[in-house]
N, C-alpha and C positions, 0 to 999 in steps of 0.2 A: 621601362618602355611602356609609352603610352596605347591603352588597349583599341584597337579601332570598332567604330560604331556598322556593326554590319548593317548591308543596300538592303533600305526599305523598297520593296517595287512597289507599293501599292500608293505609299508617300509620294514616287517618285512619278509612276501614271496620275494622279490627284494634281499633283505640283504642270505639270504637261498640259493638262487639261486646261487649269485657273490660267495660263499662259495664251492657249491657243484660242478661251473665251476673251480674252481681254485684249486682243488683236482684233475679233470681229467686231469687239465693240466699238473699239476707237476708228474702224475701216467705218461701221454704220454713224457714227456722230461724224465723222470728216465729210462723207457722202453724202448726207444729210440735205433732204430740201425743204424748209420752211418757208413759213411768209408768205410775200409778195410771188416770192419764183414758183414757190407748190402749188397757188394759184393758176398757172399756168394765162394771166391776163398780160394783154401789152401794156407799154409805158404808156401813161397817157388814163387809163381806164382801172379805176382803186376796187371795186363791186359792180357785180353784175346780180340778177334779180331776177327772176328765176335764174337759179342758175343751170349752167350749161348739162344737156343730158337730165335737170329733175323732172319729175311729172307734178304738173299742176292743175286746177281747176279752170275751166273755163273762162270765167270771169275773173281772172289772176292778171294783174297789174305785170308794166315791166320798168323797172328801173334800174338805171346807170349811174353809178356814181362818178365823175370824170375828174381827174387830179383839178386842182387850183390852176384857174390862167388857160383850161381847153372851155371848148364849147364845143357841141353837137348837133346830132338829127338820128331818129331812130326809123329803119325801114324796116317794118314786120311783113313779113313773107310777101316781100318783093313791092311796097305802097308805102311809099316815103311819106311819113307823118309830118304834116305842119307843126311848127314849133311856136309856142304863146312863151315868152318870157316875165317870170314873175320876177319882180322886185323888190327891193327892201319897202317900199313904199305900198307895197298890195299885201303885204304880210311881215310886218314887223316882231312878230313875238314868234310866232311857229316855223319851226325848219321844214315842214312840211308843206308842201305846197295845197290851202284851203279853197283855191279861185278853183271853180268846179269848169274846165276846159273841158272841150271835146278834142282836142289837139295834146300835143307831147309838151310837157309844161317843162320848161328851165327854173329851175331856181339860182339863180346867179350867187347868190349865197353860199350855199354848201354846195354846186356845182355838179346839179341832179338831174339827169332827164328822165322825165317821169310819163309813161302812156298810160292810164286807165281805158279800157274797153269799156264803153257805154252807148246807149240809146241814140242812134243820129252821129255818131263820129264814124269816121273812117272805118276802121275796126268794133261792130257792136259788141258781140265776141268770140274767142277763138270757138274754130270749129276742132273737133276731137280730132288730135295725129299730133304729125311734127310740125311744130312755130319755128321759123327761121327769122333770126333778128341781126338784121346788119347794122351795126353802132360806126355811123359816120363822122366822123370827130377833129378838131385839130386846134392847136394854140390861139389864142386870141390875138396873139402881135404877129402871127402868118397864116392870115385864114384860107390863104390861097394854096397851101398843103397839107390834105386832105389825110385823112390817116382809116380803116376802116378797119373792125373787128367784127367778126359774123360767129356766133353760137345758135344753137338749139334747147329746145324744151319739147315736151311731148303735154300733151292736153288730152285728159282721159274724158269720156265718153260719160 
Protein backbone atom coordinates (compact mmCIF):
# COMPACT_ATOMS: atom_id res chain seq x y z
CA UNK A 1 0.00 0.00 0.00
CA UNK A 2 1.04 3.06 -1.16
CA UNK A 3 2.39 5.54 1.63
CA UNK A 4 0.63 8.92 1.45
CA UNK A 5 2.67 12.31 1.36
CA UNK A 6 1.49 14.18 4.45
CA UNK A 7 -0.42 18.29 4.06
CA UNK A 8 2.32 20.64 3.65
CA UNK A 9 0.38 23.89 5.05
CA UNK A 10 3.01 26.10 4.44
CA UNK A 11 3.39 24.64 0.45
CA UNK A 12 -0.24 24.96 0.54
CA UNK A 13 -0.63 28.89 1.98
CA UNK A 14 2.61 29.67 -0.77
CA UNK A 15 0.63 27.76 -3.56
CA UNK A 16 -2.77 30.24 -2.47
CA UNK A 17 -0.91 33.12 -2.42
CA UNK A 18 1.19 32.67 -6.16
CA UNK A 19 -2.79 32.15 -7.10
CA UNK A 20 -4.46 34.99 -5.73
CA UNK A 21 -1.10 37.28 -7.14
CA UNK A 22 -1.68 36.11 -10.42
CA UNK A 23 -5.47 37.05 -10.58
CA UNK A 24 -4.59 40.73 -9.65
CA UNK A 25 -2.24 40.63 -12.08
CA UNK A 26 -4.09 39.65 -15.07
CA UNK A 27 -7.36 42.00 -13.47
CA UNK A 28 -4.43 44.98 -13.71
CA UNK A 29 -3.15 44.07 -17.43
CA UNK A 30 -6.98 43.59 -18.55
CA UNK A 31 -7.83 47.18 -16.81
CA UNK A 32 -5.08 48.62 -18.10
CA UNK A 33 -5.02 52.18 -19.88
CA UNK A 34 -2.34 52.95 -22.22
CA UNK A 35 -1.74 55.17 -25.12
CA UNK A 36 -3.93 57.34 -26.67
CA UNK A 37 -6.91 56.58 -23.98
CA UNK A 38 -4.29 57.40 -20.71
CA UNK A 39 -3.92 60.62 -22.46
CA UNK A 40 -7.09 61.47 -21.53
CA UNK A 41 -7.14 63.74 -25.27
CA UNK A 42 -10.16 63.76 -27.80
CA UNK A 43 -10.18 62.42 -31.27
CA UNK A 44 -9.05 64.80 -33.36
CA UNK A 45 -6.00 66.31 -30.97
CA UNK A 46 -2.62 63.59 -30.81
CA UNK A 47 -0.31 66.35 -28.04
CA UNK A 48 -0.88 68.89 -26.25
CA UNK A 49 2.06 71.33 -24.97
CA UNK A 50 2.34 72.39 -22.00
CA UNK A 51 0.58 70.04 -20.91
CA UNK A 52 -2.60 69.98 -18.94
CA UNK A 53 -2.15 70.82 -15.12
CA UNK A 54 2.15 71.41 -15.64
CA UNK A 55 3.86 74.47 -14.44
CA UNK A 56 5.68 76.46 -16.98
CA UNK A 57 7.63 79.52 -17.50
CA UNK A 58 6.46 82.46 -18.58
CA UNK A 59 7.65 82.72 -21.95
CA UNK A 60 6.57 78.86 -22.54
CA UNK A 61 5.29 78.32 -26.02
CA UNK A 62 1.91 76.43 -26.60
CA UNK A 63 1.48 73.80 -29.13
CA UNK A 64 -1.13 71.26 -30.65
CA UNK A 65 -0.46 68.61 -32.46
CA UNK A 66 -3.94 67.98 -34.51
CA UNK A 67 -4.50 64.45 -36.20
CA UNK A 68 -3.91 64.48 -40.21
CA UNK A 69 -6.92 66.17 -42.25
CA UNK A 70 -8.23 68.69 -38.88
CA UNK A 71 -7.26 72.30 -38.68
CA UNK A 72 -7.55 74.82 -35.79
CA UNK A 73 -7.41 78.00 -33.72
CA UNK A 74 -5.91 78.40 -30.23
CA UNK A 75 -7.88 80.82 -27.66
CA UNK A 76 -5.66 81.52 -24.60
CA UNK A 77 -7.47 82.84 -21.69
CA UNK A 78 -10.38 83.78 -23.53
CA UNK A 79 -8.44 86.10 -26.96
CA UNK A 80 -8.77 84.04 -29.98
CA UNK A 81 -5.40 83.99 -31.65
CA UNK A 82 -5.13 84.76 -35.45
CA UNK A 83 -3.91 82.08 -37.30
CA UNK A 84 -0.70 82.48 -40.29
CA UNK A 85 -0.54 79.20 -42.11
CA UNK A 86 2.76 78.09 -43.11
CA UNK A 87 3.43 76.10 -45.96
CA UNK A 88 5.59 73.60 -47.69
CA UNK A 89 6.62 76.45 -49.76
CA UNK A 90 7.78 78.98 -46.47
CA UNK A 91 9.67 75.95 -45.05
CA UNK A 92 10.59 73.14 -47.01
CA UNK A 93 13.30 71.32 -44.81
CA UNK A 94 12.26 72.06 -41.10
CA UNK A 95 9.07 70.56 -39.40
CA UNK A 96 9.19 73.44 -37.31
CA UNK A 97 7.64 76.31 -38.11
CA UNK A 98 10.94 79.19 -38.73
CA UNK A 99 8.58 82.16 -40.29
CA UNK A 100 8.90 84.38 -36.96
CA UNK A 101 4.74 85.08 -36.63
CA UNK A 102 3.18 87.12 -33.95
CA UNK A 103 0.08 85.05 -34.54
CA UNK A 104 -0.65 81.12 -34.02
CA UNK A 105 1.41 79.47 -36.83
CA UNK A 106 -0.32 76.23 -38.81
CA UNK A 107 2.00 73.99 -40.26
CA UNK A 108 -0.04 72.09 -42.58
CA UNK A 109 2.54 69.58 -42.81
CA UNK A 110 2.72 67.74 -39.55
CA UNK A 111 -0.69 69.53 -38.62
CA UNK A 112 0.68 71.97 -35.58
CA UNK A 113 -0.71 74.92 -34.07
CA UNK A 114 2.03 76.63 -32.69
CA UNK A 115 1.62 80.22 -30.29
CA UNK A 116 4.94 81.65 -29.15
CA UNK A 117 4.24 84.68 -26.81
CA UNK A 118 6.40 87.60 -27.98
CA UNK A 119 6.93 91.41 -28.14
CA UNK A 120 3.77 93.08 -30.06
CA UNK A 121 1.57 89.84 -30.40
CA UNK A 122 -1.52 89.37 -28.72
CA UNK A 123 -0.19 87.44 -25.92
CA UNK A 124 3.44 89.20 -25.04
CA UNK A 125 3.51 86.82 -22.04
CA UNK A 126 1.78 84.79 -19.76
CA UNK A 127 1.28 86.49 -16.59
CA UNK A 128 1.95 84.17 -13.31
CA UNK A 129 -1.49 81.79 -12.46
CA UNK A 130 -3.69 79.62 -14.48
CA UNK A 131 -3.49 79.87 -18.64
CA UNK A 132 -6.72 78.52 -19.93
CA UNK A 133 -6.35 77.28 -23.56
CA UNK A 134 -9.30 76.47 -25.68
CA UNK A 135 -8.19 74.32 -28.80
CA UNK A 136 -10.89 75.09 -31.42
CA UNK A 137 -10.50 72.46 -34.01
CA UNK A 138 -12.31 70.49 -36.84
CA UNK A 139 -11.89 68.31 -40.05
CA UNK A 140 -10.86 70.01 -43.15
CA UNK A 141 -13.77 68.31 -45.55
CA UNK A 142 -16.61 69.83 -42.48
CA UNK A 143 -15.17 72.88 -41.27
CA UNK A 144 -18.65 73.94 -40.51
CA UNK A 145 -18.31 71.33 -37.28
CA UNK A 146 -16.48 72.73 -34.75
CA UNK A 147 -15.12 70.50 -32.16
CA UNK A 148 -13.46 72.34 -29.03
CA UNK A 149 -10.92 71.08 -26.25
CA UNK A 150 -10.03 73.35 -23.20
CA UNK A 151 -6.94 72.45 -20.59
CA UNK A 152 -4.93 74.39 -18.23
CA UNK A 153 -1.25 75.23 -17.23
CA UNK A 154 -0.10 77.28 -14.37
CA UNK A 155 2.79 79.90 -14.99
CA UNK A 156 4.95 80.40 -11.96
CA UNK A 157 5.94 83.74 -11.03
Amino acid sequence: MARRRPFDRVQFLLSIGIAVGLVFIAMAVRDGVTGKAASGLPIGIEVINPTSGSRQLRQASVQVKLTSGYKGQLIINGEAIPVDELTASDNPLVSQPSVKSKNTVFDAGNSTLTYQPQEGAPIDKFSPGTQTVRVDYWKIATPDQHLTFDYTFVVEA
